[in-house]
C-alpha positions in Angstrom: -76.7 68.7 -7.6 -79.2 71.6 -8.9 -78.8 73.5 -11.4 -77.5 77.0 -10.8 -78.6 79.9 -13.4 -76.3 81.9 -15.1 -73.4 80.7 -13.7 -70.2 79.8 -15.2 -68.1 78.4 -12.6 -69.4 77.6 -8.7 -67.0 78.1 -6.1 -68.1 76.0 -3.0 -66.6 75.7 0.3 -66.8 72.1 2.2 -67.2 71.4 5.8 -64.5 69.0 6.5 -66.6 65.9 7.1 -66.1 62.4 5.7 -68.3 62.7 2.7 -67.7 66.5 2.6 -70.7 68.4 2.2 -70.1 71.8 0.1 -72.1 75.0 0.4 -72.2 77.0 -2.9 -70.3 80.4 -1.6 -70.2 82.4 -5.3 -71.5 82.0 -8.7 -68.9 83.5 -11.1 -69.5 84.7 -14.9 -66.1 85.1 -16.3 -63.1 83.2 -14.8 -59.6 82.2 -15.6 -57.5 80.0 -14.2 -53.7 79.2 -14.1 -51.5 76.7 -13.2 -47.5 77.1 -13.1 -45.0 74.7 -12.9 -41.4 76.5 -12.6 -38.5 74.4 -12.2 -35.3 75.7 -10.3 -32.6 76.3 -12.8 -29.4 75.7 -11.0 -26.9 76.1 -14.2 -23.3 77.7 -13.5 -20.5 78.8 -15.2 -19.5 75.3 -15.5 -22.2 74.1 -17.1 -20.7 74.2 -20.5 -23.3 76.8 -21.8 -26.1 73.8 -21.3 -29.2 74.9 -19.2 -29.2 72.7 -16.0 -32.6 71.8 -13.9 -32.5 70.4 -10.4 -34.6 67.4 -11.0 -37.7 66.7 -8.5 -38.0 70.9 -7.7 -40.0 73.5 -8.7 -42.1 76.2 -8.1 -45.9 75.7 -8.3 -49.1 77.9 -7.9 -52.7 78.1 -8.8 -53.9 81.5 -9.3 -58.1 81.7 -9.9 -59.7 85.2 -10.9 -63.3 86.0 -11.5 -65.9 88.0 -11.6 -69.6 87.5 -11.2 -72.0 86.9 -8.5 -72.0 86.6 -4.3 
């Protein structure tokens, strides 16, 4: 892969084939990224006053925001 200049983080799109190729879409400057992991709190009255979790759930997303070049 070439070098890029001045970019931070490359986002690339790939065509689907089997080895993907990729085709450099955006060079961004500044960029953050986060990742959540929620789990699903099912505590009730008669839980005792102890949190409860329902084991093997959650709520996950991946949010990326940048700014920078097209």
């Amino acid at each position: 892969m070439s070098a890029e200049k001045g970019s931070a983080f490359l986002l690339k799109i790939g065509d689907g084939a089997l080895p993907p190729n990729y085709t450099t879409i955006a060079g961004l400057r500044a960029t953050t990224l986060a990742i959540n992991a929620n789990p699903v709190d099912i505590t009730t009255k008669n839980s005792g006053g102890w949190s409860e979790i329902l084991s093997g759930a959650g709520l996950k997303s991946v949010t990326l925001t940048g700014s920078g070049n097209l």
